[in-house]
C-alpha positions as CSV (number, residue, x, y, z in Angstrom):
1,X,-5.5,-35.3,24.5
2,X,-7.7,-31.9,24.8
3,X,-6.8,-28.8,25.0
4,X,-8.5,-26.3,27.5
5,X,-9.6,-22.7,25.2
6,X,-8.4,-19.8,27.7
7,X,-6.1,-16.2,27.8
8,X,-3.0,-18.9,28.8
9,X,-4.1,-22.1,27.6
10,X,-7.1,-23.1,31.0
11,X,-10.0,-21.0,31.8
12,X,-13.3,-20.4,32.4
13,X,-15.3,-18.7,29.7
14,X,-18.6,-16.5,30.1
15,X,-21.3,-17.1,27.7
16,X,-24.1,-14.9,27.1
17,X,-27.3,-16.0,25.8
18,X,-30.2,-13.7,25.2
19,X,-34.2,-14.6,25.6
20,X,-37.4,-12.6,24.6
21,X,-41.1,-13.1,24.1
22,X,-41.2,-10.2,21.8
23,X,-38.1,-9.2,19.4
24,X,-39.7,-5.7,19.0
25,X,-40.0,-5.0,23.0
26,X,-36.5,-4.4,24.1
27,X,-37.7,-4.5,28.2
28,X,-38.9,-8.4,28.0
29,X,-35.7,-9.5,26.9
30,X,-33.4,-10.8,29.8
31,X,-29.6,-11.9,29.6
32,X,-28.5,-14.6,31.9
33,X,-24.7,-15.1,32.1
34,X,-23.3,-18.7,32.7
35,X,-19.8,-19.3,33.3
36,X,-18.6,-22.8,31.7
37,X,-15.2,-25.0,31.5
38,X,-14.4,-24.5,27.6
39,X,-12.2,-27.2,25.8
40,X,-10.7,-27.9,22.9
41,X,-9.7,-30.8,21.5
42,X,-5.8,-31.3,20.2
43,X,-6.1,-32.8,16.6
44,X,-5.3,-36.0,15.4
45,X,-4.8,-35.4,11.8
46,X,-5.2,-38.0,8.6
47,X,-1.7,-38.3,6.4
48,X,-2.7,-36.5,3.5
49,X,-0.5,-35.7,0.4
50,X,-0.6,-33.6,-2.0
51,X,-0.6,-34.4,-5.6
52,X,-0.7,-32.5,-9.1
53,X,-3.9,-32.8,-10.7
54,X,-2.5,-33.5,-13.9
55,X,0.6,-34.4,-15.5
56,X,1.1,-31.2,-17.0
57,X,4.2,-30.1,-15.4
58,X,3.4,-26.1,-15.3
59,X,-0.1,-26.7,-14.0
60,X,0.0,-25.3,-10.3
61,X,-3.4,-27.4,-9.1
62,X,-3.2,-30.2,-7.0
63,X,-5.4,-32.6,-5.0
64,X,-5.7,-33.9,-1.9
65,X,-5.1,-37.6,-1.4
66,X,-5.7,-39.9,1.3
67,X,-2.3,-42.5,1.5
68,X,-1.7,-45.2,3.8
69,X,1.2,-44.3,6.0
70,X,2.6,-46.7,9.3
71,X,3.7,-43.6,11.0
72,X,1.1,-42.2,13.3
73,X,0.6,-38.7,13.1
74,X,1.1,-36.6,16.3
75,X,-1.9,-35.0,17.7
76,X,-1.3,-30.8,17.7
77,X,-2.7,-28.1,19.4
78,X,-4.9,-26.1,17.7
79,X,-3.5,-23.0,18.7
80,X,0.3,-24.0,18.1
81,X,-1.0,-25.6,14.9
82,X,-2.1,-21.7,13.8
83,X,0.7,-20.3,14.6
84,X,2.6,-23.2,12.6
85,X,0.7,-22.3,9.6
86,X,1.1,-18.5,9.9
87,X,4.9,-18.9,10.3
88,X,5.2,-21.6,7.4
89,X,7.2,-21.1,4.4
90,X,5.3,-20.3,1.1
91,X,7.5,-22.0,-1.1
92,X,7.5,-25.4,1.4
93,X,3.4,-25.3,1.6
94,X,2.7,-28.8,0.4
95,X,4.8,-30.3,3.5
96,X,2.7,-28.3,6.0
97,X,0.0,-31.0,5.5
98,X,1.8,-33.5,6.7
99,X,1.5,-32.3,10.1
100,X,-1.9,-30.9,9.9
101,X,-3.7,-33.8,8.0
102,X,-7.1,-32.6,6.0
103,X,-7.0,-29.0,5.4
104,X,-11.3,-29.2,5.4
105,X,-13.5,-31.4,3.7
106,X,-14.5,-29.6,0.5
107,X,-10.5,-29.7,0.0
108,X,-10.7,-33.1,-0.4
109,X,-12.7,-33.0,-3.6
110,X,-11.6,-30.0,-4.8
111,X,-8.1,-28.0,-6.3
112,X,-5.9,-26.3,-4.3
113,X,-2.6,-24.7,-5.3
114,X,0.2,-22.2,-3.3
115,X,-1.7,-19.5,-4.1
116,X,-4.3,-20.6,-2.0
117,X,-2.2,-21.5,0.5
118,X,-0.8,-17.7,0.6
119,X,-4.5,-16.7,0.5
120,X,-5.4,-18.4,3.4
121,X,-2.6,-17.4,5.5
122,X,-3.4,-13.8,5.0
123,X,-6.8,-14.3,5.5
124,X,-6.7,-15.8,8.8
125,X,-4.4,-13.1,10.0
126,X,-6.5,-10.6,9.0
127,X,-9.4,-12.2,10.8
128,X,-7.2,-12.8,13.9
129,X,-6.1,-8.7,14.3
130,X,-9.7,-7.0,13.1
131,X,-12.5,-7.1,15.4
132,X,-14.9,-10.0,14.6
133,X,-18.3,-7.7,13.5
134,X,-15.8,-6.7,10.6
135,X,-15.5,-9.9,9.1
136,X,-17.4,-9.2,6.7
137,X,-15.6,-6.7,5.0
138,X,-13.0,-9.6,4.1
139,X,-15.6,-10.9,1.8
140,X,-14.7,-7.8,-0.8
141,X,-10.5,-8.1,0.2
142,X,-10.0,-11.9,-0.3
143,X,-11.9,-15.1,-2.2
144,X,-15.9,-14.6,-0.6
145,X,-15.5,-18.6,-0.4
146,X,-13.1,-18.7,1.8
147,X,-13.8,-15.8,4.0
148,X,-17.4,-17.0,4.6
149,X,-15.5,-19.9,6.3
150,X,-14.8,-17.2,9.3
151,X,-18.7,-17.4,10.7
152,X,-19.5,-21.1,10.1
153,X,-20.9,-22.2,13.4
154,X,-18.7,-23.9,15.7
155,X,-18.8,-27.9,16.2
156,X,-20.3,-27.5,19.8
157,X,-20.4,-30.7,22.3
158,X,-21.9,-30.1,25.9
159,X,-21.0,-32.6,28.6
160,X,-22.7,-33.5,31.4
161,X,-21.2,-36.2,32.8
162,X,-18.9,-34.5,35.0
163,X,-19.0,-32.8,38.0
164,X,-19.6,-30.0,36.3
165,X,-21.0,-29.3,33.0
166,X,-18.4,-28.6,30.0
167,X,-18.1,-27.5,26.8
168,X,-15.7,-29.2,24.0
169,X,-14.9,-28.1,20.7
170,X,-13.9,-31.3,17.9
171,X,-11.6,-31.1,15.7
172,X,-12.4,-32.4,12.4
173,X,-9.4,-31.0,9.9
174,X,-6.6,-27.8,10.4
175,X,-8.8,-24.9,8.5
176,X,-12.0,-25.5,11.1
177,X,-9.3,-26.0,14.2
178,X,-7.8,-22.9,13.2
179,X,-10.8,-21.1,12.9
180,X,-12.6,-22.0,15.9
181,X,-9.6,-20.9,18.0
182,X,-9.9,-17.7,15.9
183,X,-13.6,-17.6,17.2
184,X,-13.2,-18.9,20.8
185,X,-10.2,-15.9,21.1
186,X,-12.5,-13.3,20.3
187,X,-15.4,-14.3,22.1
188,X,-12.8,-14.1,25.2
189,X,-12.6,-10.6,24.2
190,X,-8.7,-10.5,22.8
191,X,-6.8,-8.1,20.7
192,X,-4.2,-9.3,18.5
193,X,-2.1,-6.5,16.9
194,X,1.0,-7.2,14.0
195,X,4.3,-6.6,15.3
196,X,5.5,-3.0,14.5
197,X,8.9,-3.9,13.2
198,X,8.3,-4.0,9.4
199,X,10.0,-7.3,8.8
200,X,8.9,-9.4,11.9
201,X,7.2,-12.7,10.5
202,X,6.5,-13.8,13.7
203,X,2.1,-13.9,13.9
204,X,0.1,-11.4,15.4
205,X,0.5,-11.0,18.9
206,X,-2.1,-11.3,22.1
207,X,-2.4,-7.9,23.0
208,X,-1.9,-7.5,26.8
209,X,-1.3,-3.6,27.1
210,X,-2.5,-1.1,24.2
211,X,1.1,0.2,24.2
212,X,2.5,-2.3,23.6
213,X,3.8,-2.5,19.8
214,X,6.0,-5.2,19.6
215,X,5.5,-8.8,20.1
216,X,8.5,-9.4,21.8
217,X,11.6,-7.8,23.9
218,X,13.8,-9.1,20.9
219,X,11.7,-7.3,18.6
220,X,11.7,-4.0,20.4
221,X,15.5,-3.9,21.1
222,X,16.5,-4.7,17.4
223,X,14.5,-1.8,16.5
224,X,16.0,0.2,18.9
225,X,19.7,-0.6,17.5
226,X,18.4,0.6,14.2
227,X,17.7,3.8,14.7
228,X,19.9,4.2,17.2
229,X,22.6,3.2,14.3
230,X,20.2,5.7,11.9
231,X,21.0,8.7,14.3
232,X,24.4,8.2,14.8
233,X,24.8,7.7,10.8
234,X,23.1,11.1,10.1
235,X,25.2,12.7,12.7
236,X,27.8,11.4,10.9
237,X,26.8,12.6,7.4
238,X,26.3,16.0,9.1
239,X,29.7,16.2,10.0
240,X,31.2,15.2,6.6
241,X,29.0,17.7,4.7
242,X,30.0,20.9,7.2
243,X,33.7,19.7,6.9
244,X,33.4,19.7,2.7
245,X,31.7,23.2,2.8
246,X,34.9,24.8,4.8
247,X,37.7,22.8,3.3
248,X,37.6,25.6,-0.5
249,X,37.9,28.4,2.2
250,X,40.8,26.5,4.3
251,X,42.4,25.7,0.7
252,X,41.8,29.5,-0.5
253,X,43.3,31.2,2.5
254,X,46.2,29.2,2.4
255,X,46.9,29.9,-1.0
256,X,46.8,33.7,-0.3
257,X,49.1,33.6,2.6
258,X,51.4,31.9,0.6
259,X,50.9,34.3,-2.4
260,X,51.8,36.8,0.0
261,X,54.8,35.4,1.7
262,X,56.3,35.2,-2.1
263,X,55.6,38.6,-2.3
């Protein structure tokens, strides 16, 4: 199964490449702009397991480890694969590899724990909403390992025997799928922006309209009934707080007209 890379899910993506003679001479460099079918394939992913690297009970490492398994894994899209992993529950991360196979192949031979786990969600949301020349900055806001993982090249195939030339992306584990759809987004040019309701864990949204703040209807109308519910409750408190103020003076003049009907 593949996947075609697009602004839905199938479209044709412009690439630019650039040629000169002479780096220094800005007028002998020419751009020639070559419009490409662009897919990407879904990945078939490797049961993997994780497993505590030692027997240590309050050690929080673990390994990767290959295990024999009858069930076939089901192939995923890369795309619904990221938004799997941003949505995923901390606390449940070992089982997300059951789905996505290899997370990438120095993994495999190294520790990983939940904190990396957490680390690498953030990080690839972060990449996902900032424009791509500042991908670099990540380096000094999260593990410089990982974040150099953001500019690797990209496992290119070209095609040629169709009718028409293509481009295909492989697969080889879930943190390179993830990534390249990452890439292959912002060379399309998107904008992803985080939902503006502070406790949305829904991931960052495509952004189709620069006003738009919300990543869905849902979102926008719960938000709404807050502080339409806000409003009315400090209306409410405004109410109670004139009514305490003249209650003494109600209770005071009372107590003189009685005073003077005694007289």
């Amino acid at each position: 199964m593949v996947a075609a890379c697009s602004l839905t899910d199938c479209s044709l993506m412009p690439v630019t490449r650039s040629q000169s003679g002479d780096m220094h001479k800005t007028h002998n460099m020419s751009q020639h702009r070559v419009t490409i079918p662009f897919f990407v394939d879904d990945l078939e992913p490797i049961q993997v397991r994780v497993r505590r690297a030692s027997l240590d009970s309050a050690d929080t490492k673990f390994r990767f480890t290959k295990e024999r398994d009858e069930r076939r894994a089901v192939p995923i899209n890369p795309w619904q694969l990221r938004d799997r992993f941003f949505l995923w529950p901390l606390e449940d991360w070992q089982r997300f590899f059951e789905i996505s196979g290899e997370w990438d192949v120095g993994a495999l031979d190294n520790f990983f724990s939940k904190d990396d786990f957490a680390e690498w969600q953030r990080l690839l949301r972060a990449a996902l909403v900032r424009e791509a020349r500042d991908w670099k900055t990540l380096a000094h806001e999260f593990d410089g390992d990982k974040a150099i993982f953001l500019e690797l090249p990209l496992p290119i195939v070209f095609e040629w025997d169709g009718k028409v030339p293509a481009t295909r992306i492989v697969g080889q584990n879930a943190l390179t799928s993830m990534i390249a759809t990452i890439q292959i987004d912002k060379l399309q040019g998107a904008q992803f922006r985080v939902c503006t309701r502070h406790d949305c864990k829904n991931p960052p949204f495509r952004l189709e309209a620069r006003h738009k703040i919300y990543c869905s209807p849902e979102c926008a109308h719960l938000v709404a009934v807050r502080k339409s519910r806000e409003r009315l409750a400090g209306a409410n408190n405004g109410k109670t707080r004139v009514a305490s103020k003249s209650s003494p003076q109600q209770v005071t003049i009372g107590r003189r007209r009685g005073t003077e009907k005694a007289r």
